[in-house]
C-alpha positions as CSV (number, residue, x, y, z in Angstrom):
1,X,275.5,103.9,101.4
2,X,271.8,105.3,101.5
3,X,271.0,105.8,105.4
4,X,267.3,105.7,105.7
5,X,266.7,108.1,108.8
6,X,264.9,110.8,110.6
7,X,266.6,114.1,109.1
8,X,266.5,115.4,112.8
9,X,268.9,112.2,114.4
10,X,270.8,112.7,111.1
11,X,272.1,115.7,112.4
12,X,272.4,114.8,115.9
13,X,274.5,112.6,118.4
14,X,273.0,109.2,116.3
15,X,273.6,110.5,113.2
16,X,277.3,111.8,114.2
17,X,278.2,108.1,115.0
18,X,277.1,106.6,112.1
19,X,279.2,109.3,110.1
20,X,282.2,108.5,112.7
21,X,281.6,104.8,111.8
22,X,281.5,104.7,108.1
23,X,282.7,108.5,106.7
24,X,286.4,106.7,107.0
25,X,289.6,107.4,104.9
26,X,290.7,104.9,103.2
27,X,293.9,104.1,104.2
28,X,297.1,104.0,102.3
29,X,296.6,106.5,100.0
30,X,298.4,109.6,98.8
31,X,295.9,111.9,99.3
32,X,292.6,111.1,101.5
33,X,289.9,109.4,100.0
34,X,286.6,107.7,101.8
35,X,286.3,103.9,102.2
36,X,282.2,104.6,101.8
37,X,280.3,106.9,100.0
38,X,277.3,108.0,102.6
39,X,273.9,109.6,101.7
40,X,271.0,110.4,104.0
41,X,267.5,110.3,103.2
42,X,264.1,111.4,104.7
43,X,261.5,108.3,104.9
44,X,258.8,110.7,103.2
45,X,261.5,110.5,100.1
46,X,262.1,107.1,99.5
47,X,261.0,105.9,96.5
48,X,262.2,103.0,93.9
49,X,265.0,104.1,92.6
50,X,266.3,104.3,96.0
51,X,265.1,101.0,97.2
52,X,267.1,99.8,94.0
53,X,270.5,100.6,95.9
54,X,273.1,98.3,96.9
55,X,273.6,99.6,100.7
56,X,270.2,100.3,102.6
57,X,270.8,101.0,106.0
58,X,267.1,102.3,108.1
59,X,267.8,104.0,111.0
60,X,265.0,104.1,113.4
61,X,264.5,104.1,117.6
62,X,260.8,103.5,118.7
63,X,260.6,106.2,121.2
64,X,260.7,109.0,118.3
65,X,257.4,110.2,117.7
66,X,257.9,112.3,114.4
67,X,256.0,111.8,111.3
68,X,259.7,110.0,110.0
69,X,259.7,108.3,113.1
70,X,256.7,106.9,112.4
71,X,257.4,106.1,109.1
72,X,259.9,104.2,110.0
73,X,258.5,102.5,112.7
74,X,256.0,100.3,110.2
75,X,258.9,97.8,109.2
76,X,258.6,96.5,112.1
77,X,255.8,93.8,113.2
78,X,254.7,94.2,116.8
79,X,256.8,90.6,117.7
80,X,259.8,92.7,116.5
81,X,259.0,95.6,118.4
82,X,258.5,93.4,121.8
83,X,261.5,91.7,121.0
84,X,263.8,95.2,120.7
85,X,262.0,96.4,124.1
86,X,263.0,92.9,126.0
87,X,266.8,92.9,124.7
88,X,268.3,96.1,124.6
89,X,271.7,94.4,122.9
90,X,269.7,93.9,119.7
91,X,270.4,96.5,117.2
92,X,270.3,95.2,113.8
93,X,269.2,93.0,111.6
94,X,270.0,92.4,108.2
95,X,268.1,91.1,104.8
96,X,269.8,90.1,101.4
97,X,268.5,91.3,97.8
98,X,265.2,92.5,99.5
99,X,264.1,94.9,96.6
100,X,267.5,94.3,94.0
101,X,269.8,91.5,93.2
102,X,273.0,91.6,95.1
103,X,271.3,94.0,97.7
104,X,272.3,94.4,101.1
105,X,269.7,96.2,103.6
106,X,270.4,96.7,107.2
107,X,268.2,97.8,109.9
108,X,270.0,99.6,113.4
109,X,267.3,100.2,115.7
110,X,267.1,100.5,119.7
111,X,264.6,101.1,122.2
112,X,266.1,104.7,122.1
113,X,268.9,107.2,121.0
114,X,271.0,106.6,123.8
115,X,271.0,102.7,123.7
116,X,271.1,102.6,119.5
117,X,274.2,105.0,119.5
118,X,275.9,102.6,122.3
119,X,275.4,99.7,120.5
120,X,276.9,101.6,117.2
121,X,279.9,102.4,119.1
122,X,280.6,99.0,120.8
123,X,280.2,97.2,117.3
124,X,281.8,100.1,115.3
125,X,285.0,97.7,114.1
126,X,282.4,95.0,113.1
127,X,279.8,97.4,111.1
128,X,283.2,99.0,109.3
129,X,284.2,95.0,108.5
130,X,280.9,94.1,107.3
131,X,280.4,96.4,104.3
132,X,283.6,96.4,103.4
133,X,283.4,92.5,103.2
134,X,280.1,93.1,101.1
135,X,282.0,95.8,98.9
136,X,284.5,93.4,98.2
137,X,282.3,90.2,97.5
138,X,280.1,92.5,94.8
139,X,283.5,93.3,93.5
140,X,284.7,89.5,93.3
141,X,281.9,88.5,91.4
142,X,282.5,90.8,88.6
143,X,286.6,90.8,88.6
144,X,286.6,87.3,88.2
145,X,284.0,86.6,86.0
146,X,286.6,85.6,83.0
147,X,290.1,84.9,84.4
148,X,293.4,83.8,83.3
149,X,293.1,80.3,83.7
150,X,296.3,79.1,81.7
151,X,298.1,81.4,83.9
152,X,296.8,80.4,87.0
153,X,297.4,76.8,86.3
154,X,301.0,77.3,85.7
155,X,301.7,79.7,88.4
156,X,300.2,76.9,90.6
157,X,302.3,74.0,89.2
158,X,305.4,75.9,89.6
159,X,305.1,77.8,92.6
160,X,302.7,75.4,94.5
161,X,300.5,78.2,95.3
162,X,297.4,79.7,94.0
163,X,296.0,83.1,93.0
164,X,292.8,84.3,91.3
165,X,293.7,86.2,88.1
166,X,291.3,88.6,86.7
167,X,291.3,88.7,82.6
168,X,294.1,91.8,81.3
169,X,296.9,90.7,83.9
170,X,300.1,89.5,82.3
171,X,303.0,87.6,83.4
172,X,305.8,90.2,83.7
173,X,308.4,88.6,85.1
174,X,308.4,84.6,86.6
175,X,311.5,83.2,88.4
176,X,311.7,80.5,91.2
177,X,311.5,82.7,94.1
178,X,309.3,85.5,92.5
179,X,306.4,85.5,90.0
180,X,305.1,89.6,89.1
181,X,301.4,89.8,87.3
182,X,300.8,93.4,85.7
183,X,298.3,95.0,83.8
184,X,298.4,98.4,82.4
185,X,295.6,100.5,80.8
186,X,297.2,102.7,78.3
187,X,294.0,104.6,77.4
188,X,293.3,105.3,81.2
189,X,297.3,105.9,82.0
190,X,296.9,103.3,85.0
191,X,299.7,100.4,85.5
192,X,298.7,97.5,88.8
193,X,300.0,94.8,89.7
194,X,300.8,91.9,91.9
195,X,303.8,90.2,93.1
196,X,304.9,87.2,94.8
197,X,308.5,86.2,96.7
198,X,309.6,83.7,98.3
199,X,312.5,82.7,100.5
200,X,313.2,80.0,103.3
201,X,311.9,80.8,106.8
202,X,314.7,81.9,109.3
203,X,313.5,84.4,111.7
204,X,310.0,85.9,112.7
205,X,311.7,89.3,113.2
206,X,310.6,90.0,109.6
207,X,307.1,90.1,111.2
208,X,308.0,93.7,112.4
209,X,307.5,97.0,110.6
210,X,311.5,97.0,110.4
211,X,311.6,93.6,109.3
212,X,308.7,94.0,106.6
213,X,310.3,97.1,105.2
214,X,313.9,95.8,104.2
215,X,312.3,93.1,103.3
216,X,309.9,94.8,100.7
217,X,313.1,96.7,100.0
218,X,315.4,93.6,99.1
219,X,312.4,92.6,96.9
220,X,311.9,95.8,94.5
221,X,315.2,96.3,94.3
222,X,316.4,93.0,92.8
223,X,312.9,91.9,90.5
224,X,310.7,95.2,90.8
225,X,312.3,97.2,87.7
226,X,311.1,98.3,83.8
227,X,313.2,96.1,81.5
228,X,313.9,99.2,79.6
229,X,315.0,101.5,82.3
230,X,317.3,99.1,84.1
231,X,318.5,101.8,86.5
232,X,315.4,102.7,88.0
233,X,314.0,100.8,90.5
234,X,310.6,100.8,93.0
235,X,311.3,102.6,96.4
236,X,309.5,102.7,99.4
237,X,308.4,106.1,100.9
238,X,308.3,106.2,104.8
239,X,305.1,108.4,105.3
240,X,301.4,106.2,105.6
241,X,303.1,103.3,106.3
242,X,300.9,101.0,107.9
243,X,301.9,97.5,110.1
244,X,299.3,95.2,111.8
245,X,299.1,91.6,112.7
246,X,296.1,89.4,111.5
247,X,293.7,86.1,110.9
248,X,294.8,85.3,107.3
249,X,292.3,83.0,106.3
250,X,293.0,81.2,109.9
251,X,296.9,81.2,109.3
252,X,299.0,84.4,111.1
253,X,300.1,86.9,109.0
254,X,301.1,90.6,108.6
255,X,299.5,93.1,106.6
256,X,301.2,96.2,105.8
257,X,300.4,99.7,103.8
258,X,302.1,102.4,102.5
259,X,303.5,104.4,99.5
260,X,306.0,103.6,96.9
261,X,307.7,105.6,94.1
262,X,310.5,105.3,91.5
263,X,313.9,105.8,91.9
264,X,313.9,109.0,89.3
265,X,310.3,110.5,91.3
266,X,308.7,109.9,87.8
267,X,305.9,107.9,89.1
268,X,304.3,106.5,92.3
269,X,301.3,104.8,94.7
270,X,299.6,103.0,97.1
271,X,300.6,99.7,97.6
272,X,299.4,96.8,100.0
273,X,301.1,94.0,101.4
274,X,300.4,90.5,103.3
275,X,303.5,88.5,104.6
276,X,302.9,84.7,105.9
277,X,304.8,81.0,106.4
278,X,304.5,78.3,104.1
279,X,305.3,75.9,107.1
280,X,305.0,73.1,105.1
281,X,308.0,73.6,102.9
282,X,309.2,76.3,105.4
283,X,309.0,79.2,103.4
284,X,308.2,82.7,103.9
285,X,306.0,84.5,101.3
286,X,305.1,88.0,100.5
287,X,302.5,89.4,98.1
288,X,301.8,92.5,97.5
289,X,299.3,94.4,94.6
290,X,300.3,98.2,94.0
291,X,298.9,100.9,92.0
292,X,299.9,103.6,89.8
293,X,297.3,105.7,88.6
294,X,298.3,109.9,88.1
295,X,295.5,112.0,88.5
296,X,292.8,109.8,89.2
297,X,291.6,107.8,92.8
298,X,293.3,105.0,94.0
299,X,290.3,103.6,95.9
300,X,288.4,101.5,93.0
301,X,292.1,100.2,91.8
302,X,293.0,99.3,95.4
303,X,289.9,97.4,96.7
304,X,290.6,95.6,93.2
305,X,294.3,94.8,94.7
306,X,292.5,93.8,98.1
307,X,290.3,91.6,96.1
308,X,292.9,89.5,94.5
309,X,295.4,89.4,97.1
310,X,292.7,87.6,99.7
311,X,292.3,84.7,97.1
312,X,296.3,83.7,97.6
313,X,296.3,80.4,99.1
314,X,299.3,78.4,99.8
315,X,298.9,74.4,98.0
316,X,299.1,71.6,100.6
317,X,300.6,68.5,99.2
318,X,300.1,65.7,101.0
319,X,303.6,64.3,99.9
320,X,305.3,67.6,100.6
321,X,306.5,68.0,97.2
């Protein structure tokens, strides 16, 4: 993310927001790691290879008087300007593939510091979301330009869900009640995957940390294991586990983070988690995509996971078959 802003509010009170907002861990992971990459630059600086980034973010308040201040203050017509002074709740606005295809620019502004650095703060959650939605979409686009199609088609007519499966991913393992997709770079000593379970609905105390966690345990234990090393199964680890509640796609659900490792401590990783009803055919399905990958980051593997799990969507049949 390339923040376009006076080098003075950079390192200031508006500049220590915006690095409170989006200099984030991203969380999960084994060792820390930031959701978003953030670089500042002074206006007199920009030049084209800069405005050919995918994250522009201008930072500006009309009351600074500084040459960068007034540098800044030119993308604004004087309409906009008036418009800022008469509604202090207007802090941004935001323009698609301005100088780049698949660009994203964003302008926070406010009559001054004060005001722009409340209006941060009270939409901190929302910024955060935003980008990270973006991320993901520019990630979509290329992870599922070629896909497993067969694969997809016959996880659907057996399962009566659906997933989006990126090209490389295998079918591992495929029983009624569990289907587990994997793909492992040899070259780059990196194994992912994704799995699915499910099992009739009975009780929502599954929904709680304790309930997701046997759960996730039953799971491994029984499907989660090399066919060569019988013996050694997928464990849980109880540190950076992570529980919350949310909107899936307008359906409750549960999402849940944390660490796993093999039985023998040979290998381990991130993993993340989603847990929902099929209330149709009253069944209750976990999927989860976790990462292995020794000596590199986790990040770019795990936004990959987050990527494909959000496409899981339960079929409706209008016959309930």
């Amino acid at each position: 993310m390339f923040f376009i802003i006076d080098p003075d509010q950079w390192n200031g009170p508006l500049g220590k927001e915006i690095r409170k907002t989006f200099a984030i861990k991203m969380p999960g992971l084994p060792q820390p790691e930031p959701m978003f990459t953030l670089r500042n630059i002074d206006p007199k600086d920009m030049s084209k290879v800069f405005r050919g980034m995918k994250n522009l973010i201008y930072v500006a308040t009309l009351d600074n008087k500084s040459r960068a201040g007034k540098r800044l203050r030119r993308n604004f017509t004087e309409s906009s300007i008036a418009e800022i002074n008469s509604d202090p709740t207007k802090f941004h606005f935001i323009k698609t593939d301005e100088f780049a295809i698949g660009q994203k620019v964003m302008h926070l502004f406010g009559r001054n510091e004060e005001e722009l650095v409340n209006n941060i703060v009270e939409h901190r959650e929302w910024l955060r979301k935003f980008f990270t939605k973006v991320e993901n979409d520019r990630l979509g686009k290329t992870l599922f330009r070629v896909k497993e199609n067969g694969l997809m088609e016959r996880i659907e007519r057996e399962h009566r869900f659906t997933i989006s499966i990126p090209r490389g991913y295998e079918l591992a393992y495929n029983q009624p009640q569990f289907v587990w997709l994997r793909r492992r770079d040899q070259g780059l000593d990196v194994d992912r995957g994704v799995f699915i379970y499910s099992e009739p609905y009975t009780d929502d105390k599954v929904f709680t940390p304790e309930g997701m966690q046997a759960l996730r345990d039953r799971i491994t234990k029984k499907y989660v294991r090399d066919p060569q090393k019988e013996s050694i199964v997928m464990e849980r680890q109880l540190e950076n586990f992570e529980h919350a509640e949310m909107n899936y796609h307008g359906q409750y659900a549960v999402e849940v983070r944390g660490l796993w490792r093999l039985s023998d401590i040979s290998l381990g990783g991130p993993y993340i988690a989603y847990a929902l009803v099929d209330e149709e055919r009253n069944r209750l399905i976990y999927f989860e995509g976790y990462v292995a990958a020794p000596g590199t980051e986790k990040r770019p593997y795990m936004m990959e996971m987050e990527v494909i799990l959000d496409t899981f969507r339960v079929v409706k049949d209008i016959t309930g078959t």
